[in-house]
VEXTI-839813 format. One record per residue (C-alpha): residue in three letters; residue number from 1; x, y, z. Coordinates in steps of 0.05 Angstrom, whole numbers, plus 5000, padded with zeros to 4 digits. Last residue first. Layout:
% residues N
SITE   res     n     xx     yy     zz
SITE   ALA   NUM      X      Y      Z
...
***
This chain:
% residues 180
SITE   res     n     xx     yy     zz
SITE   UNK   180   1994   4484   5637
SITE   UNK   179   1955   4528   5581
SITE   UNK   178   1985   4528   5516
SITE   UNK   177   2008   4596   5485
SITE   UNK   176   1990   4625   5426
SITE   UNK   175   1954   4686   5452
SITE   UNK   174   1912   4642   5495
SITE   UNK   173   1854   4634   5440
SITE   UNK   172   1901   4585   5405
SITE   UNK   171   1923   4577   5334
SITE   UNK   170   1928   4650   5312
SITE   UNK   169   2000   4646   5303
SITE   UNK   168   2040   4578   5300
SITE   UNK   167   2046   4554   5381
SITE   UNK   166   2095   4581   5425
SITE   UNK   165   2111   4537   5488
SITE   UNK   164   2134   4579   5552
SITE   UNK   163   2196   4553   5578
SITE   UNK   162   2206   4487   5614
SITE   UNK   161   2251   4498   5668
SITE   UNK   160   2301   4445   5703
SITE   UNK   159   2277   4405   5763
SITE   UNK   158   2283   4334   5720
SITE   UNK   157   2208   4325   5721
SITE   UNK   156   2200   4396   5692
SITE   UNK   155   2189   4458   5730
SITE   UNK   154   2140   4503   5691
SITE   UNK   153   2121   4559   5645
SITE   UNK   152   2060   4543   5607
SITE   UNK   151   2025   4607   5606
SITE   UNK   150   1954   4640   5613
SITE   UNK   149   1933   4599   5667
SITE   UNK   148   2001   4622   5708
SITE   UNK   147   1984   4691   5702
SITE   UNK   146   1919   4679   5734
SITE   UNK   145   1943   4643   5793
SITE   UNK   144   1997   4697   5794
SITE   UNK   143   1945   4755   5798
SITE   UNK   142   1900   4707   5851
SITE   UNK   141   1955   4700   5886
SITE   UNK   140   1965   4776   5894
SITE   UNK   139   1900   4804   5911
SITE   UNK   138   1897   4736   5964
SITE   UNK   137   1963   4768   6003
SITE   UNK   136   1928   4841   6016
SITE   UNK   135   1870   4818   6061
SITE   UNK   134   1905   4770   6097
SITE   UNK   133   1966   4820   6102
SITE   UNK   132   1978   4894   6098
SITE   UNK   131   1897   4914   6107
SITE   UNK   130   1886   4862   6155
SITE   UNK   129   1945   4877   6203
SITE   UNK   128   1920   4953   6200
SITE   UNK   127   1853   4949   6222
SITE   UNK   126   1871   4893   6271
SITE   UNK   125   1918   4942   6304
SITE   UNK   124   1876   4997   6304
SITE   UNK   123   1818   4951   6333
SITE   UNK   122   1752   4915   6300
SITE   UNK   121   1744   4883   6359
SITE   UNK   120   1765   4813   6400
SITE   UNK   119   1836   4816   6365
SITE   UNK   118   1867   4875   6409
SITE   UNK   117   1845   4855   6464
SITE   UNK   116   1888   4792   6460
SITE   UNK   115   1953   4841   6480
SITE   UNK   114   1996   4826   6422
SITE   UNK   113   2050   4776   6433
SITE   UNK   112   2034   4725   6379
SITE   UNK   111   2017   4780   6326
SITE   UNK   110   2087   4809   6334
SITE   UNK   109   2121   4743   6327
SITE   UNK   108   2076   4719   6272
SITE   UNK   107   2101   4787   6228
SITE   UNK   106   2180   4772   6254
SITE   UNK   105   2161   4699   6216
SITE   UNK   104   2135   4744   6159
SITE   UNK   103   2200   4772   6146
SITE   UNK   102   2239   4711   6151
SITE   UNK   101   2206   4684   6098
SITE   UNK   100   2195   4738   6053
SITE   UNK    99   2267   4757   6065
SITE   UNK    98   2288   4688   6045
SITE   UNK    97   2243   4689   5986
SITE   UNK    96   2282   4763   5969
SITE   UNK    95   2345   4743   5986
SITE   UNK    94   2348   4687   5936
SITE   UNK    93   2321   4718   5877
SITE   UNK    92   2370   4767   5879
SITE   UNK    91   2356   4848   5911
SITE   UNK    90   2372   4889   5845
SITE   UNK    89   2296   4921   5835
SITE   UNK    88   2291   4927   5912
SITE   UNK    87   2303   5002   5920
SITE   UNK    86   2257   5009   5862
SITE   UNK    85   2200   4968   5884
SITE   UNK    84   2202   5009   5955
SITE   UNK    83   2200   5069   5915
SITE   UNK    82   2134   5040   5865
SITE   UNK    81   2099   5022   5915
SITE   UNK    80   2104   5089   5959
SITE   UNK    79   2085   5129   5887
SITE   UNK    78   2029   5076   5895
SITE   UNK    77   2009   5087   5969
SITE   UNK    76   2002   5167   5953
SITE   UNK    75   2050   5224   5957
SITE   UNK    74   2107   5197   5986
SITE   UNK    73   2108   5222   6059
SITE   UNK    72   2042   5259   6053
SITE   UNK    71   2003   5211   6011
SITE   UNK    70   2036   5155   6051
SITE   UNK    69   2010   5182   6111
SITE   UNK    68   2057   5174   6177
SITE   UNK    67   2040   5121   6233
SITE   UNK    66   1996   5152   6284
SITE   UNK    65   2015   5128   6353
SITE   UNK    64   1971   5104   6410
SITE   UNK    63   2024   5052   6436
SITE   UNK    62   1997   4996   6400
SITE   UNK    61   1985   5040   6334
SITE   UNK    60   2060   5051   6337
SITE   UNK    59   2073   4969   6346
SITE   UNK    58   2032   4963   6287
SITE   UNK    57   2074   5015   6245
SITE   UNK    56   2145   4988   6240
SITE   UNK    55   2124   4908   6230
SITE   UNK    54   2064   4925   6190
SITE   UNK    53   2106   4965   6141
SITE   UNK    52   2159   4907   6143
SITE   UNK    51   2099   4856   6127
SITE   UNK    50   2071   4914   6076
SITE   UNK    49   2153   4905   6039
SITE   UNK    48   2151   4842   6033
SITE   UNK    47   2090   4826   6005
SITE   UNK    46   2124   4876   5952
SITE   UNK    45   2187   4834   5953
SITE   UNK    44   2147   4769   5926
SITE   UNK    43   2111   4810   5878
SITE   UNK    42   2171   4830   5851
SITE   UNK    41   2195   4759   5850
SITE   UNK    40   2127   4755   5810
SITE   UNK    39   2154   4788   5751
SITE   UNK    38   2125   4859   5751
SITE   UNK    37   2114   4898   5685
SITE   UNK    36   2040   4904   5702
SITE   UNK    35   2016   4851   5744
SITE   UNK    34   2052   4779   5713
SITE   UNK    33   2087   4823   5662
SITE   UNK    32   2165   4805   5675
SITE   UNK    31   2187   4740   5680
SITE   UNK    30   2234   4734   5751
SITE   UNK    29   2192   4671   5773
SITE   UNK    28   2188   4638   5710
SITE   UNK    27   2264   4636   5706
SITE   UNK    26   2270   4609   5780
SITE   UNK    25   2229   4562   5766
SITE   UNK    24   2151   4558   5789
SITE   UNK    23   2127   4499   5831
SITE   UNK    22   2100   4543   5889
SITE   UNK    21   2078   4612   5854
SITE   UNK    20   2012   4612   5883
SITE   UNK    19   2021   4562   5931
SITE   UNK    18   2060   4610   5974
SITE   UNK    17   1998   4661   5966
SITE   UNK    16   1947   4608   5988
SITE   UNK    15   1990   4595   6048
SITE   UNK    14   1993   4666   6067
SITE   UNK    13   1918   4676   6067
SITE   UNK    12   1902   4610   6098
SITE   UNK    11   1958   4635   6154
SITE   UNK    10   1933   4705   6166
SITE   UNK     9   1863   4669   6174
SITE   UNK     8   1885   4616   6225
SITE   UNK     7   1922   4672   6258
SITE   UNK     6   1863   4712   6265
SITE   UNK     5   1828   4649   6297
SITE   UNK     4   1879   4638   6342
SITE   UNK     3   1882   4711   6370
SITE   UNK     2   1804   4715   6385
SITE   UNK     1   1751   4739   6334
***
């Protein structure tokens, strides 16, 4: 694998995670319980968060550097998870899409001036890169692709949100609520 071709997978792995929730209002997007008691703006801010964790430890591994173990520093990846989701319980709507955005751009940066030996084996750096993006994005698409199945949430035609519809009890399989 060469630079371009790890990009090309970054990207399909990113785009697929965009799409995920692309077409979703804003009230949709702040529901709680699409992984747990996560909305999917949570999601959004826990992508986040492993592109800023690639960001601060990928140019440490470059330099021969150990970044620091979560289960020492925190005590395990999900008491980590659940911190970072904490300190970014009150961040709006708005600021976390635009740090997703901007976020990953700084990501694409990085990659783009990486030393190209660092893509033609299974490196550090390409170690770490896959575990906090293209191989962490499609876990959470597929969690919002499935969350969306089970709901009808939706922008309508005038760009305002149709909430879930309820349907009498025990008239649909889906918990009483019609698929999109």
């Amino acid at each position: 694998m060469d630079r371009q071709q790890l990009l090309k997978r970054v990207d399909k792995a990113w785009m697929a995670f965009k799409a995920s929730y692309t077409g979703l209002c804003d009230l949709c997007l702040v529901e709680h319980g699409v992984t747990g008691n996560w909305s999917v703006r949570d999601i959004i801010a826990h992508v986040t968060t492993w592109d800023e964790e690639a960001l601060k430890h990928l140019p440490l591994i470059l330099k021969g550097g150990n970044p620091p173990r979560y289960s020492v520093t925190y005590g395990g990846i999900d008491a980590f998870n659940a911190v970072m989701t904490e300190r970014k319980k009150d961040f709006s709507l708005a600021k976390v899409l635009t740090q997703l955005d901007e976020t990953h751009s700084q990501l694409i940066a990085l990659i783009q001036s990486t030393p190209e030996d660092q893509f033609i084996r299974e490196t550090r750096f390409r170690h770490r890169l896959r575990l906090d993006t293209y191989s962490h994005y499609p876990k959470h698409a597929e969690a919002i692709r499935k969350w969306r199945k089970q709901r009808s949430c939706r922008v309508t035609s005038g760009g305002g949100c149709a909430p879930p519809t309820s349907l009498s009890a025990g008239s649909s399989k889906s918990g009483g609520r019609l698929d999109p």
